[in-house]
N, C-alpha and C positions, 0 to 999 in steps of 0.2 A: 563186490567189485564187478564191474562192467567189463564184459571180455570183447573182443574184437566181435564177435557173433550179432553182441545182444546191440553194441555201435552199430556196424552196419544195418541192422535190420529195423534200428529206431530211424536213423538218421534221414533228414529228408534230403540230404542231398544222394542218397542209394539211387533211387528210381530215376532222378534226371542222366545220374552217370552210365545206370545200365541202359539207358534209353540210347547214348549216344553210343556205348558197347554195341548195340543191338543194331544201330544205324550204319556204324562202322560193317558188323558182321553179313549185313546185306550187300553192303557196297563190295565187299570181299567173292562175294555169292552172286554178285550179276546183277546188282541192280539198277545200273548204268550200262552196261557192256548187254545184259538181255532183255534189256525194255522192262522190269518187272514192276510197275510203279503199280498199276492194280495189287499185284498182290502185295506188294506193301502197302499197300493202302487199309487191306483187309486185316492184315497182318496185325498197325497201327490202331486199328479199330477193336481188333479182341484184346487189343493189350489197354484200352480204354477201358470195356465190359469189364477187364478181371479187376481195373482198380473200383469199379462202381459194385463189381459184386462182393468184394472186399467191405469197404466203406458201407451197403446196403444194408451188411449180414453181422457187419462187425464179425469176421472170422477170427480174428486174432485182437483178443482181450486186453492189447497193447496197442501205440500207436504204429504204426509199422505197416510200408509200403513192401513187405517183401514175397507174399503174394501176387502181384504184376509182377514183381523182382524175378521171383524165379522161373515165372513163364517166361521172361524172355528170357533168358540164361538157359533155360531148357527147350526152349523155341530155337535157336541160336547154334544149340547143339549137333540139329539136323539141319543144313543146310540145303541139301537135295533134297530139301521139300518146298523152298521155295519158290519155284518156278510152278507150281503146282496153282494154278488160279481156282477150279474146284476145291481144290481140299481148303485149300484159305479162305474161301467163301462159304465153305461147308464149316470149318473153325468157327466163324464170327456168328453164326447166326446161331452153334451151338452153344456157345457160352450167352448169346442172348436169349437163349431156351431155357439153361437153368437159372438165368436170372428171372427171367417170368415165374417158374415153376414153385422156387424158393419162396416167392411172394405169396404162394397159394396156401402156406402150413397153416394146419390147422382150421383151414375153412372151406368146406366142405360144399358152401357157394360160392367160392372163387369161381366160377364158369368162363369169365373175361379174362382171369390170367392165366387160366390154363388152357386158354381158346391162344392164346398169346401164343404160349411156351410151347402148342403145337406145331402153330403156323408159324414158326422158326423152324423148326425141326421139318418139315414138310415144304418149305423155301428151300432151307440148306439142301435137300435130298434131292432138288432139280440139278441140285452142281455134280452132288457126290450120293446115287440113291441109296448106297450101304448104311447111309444117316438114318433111313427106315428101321436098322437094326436094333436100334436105341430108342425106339415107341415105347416096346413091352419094357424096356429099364424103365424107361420114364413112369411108365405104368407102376411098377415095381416100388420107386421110389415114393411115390405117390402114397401108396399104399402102404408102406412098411416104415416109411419114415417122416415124410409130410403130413400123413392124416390128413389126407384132401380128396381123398377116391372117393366119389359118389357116383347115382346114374346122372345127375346132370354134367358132373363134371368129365367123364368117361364119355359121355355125349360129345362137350366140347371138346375135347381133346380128337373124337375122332372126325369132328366137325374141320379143328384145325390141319389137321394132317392132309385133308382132302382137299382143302379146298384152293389151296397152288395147284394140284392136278385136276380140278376142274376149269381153272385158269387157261394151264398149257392145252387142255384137252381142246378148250376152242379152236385157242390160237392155233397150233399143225392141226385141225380140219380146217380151218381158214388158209391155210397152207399146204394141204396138201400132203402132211406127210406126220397122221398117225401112228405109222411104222414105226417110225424115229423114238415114238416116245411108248411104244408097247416095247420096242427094244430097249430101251432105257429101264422100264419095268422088270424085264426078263432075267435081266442080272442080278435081282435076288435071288433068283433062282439056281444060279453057277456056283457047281459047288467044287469047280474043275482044280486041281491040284492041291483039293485040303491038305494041310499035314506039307506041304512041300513046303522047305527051306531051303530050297538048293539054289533059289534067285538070289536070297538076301546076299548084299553084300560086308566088306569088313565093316567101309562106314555104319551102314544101318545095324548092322549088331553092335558095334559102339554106343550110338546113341539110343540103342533100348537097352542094354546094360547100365547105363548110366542112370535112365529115368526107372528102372526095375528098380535098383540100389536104393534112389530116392525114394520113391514109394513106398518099399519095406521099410527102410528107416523110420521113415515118417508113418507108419500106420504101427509100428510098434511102439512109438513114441506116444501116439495121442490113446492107444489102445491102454496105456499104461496111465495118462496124465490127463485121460478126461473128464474127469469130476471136477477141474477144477471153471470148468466151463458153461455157459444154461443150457437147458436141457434143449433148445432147438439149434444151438451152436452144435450139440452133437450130432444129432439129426442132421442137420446138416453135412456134419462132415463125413459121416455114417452113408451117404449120399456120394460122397465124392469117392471113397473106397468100393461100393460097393457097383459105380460108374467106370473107375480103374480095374476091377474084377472083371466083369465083360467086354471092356476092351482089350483084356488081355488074354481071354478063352478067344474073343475074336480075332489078335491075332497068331494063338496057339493052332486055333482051328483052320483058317484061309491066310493065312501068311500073303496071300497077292492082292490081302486087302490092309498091307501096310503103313499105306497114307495116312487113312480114316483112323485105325487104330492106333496110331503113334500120336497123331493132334487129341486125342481123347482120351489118352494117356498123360499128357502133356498136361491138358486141362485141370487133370482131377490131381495130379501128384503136385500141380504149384503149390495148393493150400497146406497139402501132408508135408511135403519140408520144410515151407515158409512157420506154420506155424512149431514144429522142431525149432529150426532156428532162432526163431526172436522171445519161445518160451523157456532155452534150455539156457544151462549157468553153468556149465561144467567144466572142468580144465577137459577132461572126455569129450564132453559135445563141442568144444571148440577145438580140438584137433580133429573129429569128425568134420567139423563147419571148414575147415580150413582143406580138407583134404576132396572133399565136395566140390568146390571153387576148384582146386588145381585139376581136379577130374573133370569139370566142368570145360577150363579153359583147352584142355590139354584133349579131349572129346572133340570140340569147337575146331580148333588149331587143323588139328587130325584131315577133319571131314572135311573143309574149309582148303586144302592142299591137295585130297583126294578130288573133291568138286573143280 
């Protein structure tokens, strides 16, 4: 018997309705009232990448849109991040990174896709440079789960990182103003109120309770139910845990780098509850599924009257 879960998460009409969910909840959030058509735009465009990196990767060994689904339901959640035109442009170009990146398993001469999946990560970090922080993941992942670390491809990868700041480096001495962007540099280097939570507010701890929740759920879910997957679907997802684990020491550690680590968090926990959702059959996993949704809209609601 099909529960309300396993509907939803087949269905194709899910993604068109949370799409205009998701349109509505901007419009809610300023996006007429504070010009924010850029970052919806950006917004618009990661939420394109997660269905193509869906559909690429075949994440979920069913037909099921709920992968973009749950990014935007958990995109949706923080609405003061909105207005944020870096971190949204820093989002888009990340989930364009691990789709290059994922292209590289197993090939050890991928050089071009992981020249790719750099020079995302190395674009995105002119918007938001704490993007830097996720190289040595990338690295990591390469390594421990794609089987694609070679010296060429370590080459490329640091080929791709550099070479938007050999870009910008022109550009401000053509302008005048190197400063700007050794400052821009220097901020990896603050490591000014580690450990401090005394900013966050009710909203923001809302909505990282909410994607914490999912997360575990979902990684104790697929930790339990993964054999029933091929072995670079795990890898993969092995990939997106292991991308939520360092976004989450990153925001444990500099909390005043909240932005980055909540869209990175966002990213990697769509897959862990989408694929919960559209693979569990339980009268349990659908009172879960159903209590998710009302934590979800009731998060949303929240932040969305606090905003």
């Amino acid at each position: 018997m099909k529960r309300l879960q396993n509907i939803a998460s087949e269905s194709r009409l899910t993604l068109p309705l949370l799409a205009v969910y998701a349109a509505l909840a901007w419009v809610a959030g300023g996006l007429a009232a504070g010009g924010l058509w850029v970052q919806f735009a950006c917004f618009a465009a990661s939420t394109y990448l997660m269905v193509e990196l869906n559909n690429a990767n075949a994440l979920i060994r069913v037909y099921s849109r709920m992968v973009s689904g749950a990014f935007l339901v958990l995109s949706c959640a923080a609405p003061f991040l909105f207005a944020s035109t870096g971190g949204n442009a820093a989002e888009l170009f990340a989930i364009a990174s691990l789709a290059a990146l994922f292209r590289s398993y197993q090939d050890k001469e991928a050089a071009g896709r992981v020249f790719t999946a750099f020079l995302c990560l190395g674009t995105g970090s002119l918007f938001c440079v704490h993007l830097l922080y996720y190289v040595p993941v990338a690295w990591l992942l390469m390594a421990a789960f794609l089987r694609s670390m070679s010296i060429r491809t370590l080459s490329a990868s640091v080929l791709g990182t550099a070479l938007p700041y050999w870009f910008a480096t022109a550009i401000m001495a053509y302008m005048g103003k190197l400063g700007a962007l050794a400052g821009h540099l220097a901020q990896l280097a603050d490591t000014s109120h580690a450990g401090d939570f005394s900013h966050l507010s009710a909203p923001e701890w809302s909505a990282t309770a909410l994607i914490a929740t999912a997360a575990a759920t979902g990684i104790v879910h697929y930790r339990r139910q993964c054999l029933g997957d091929k072995i670079r679907t795990r890898m993969l997802y092995h990939c997106f845990i292991t991308t939520f684990i360092a976004s989450a020491a990153l925001l444990a550690a500099l909390p005043r780098h909240y932005d980055l680590a909540m869209r990175m968090m966002t990213i990697s926990t769509s897959p862990l509850i989408a694929h919960f959702i559209a693979l569990t059959n339980t009268k349990v996993t659908n009172i879960a599924f159903h209590a998710f949704l009302a934590a979800a809209l009731a998060v949303t609601a929240f932040n969305l009257w606090m905003h």
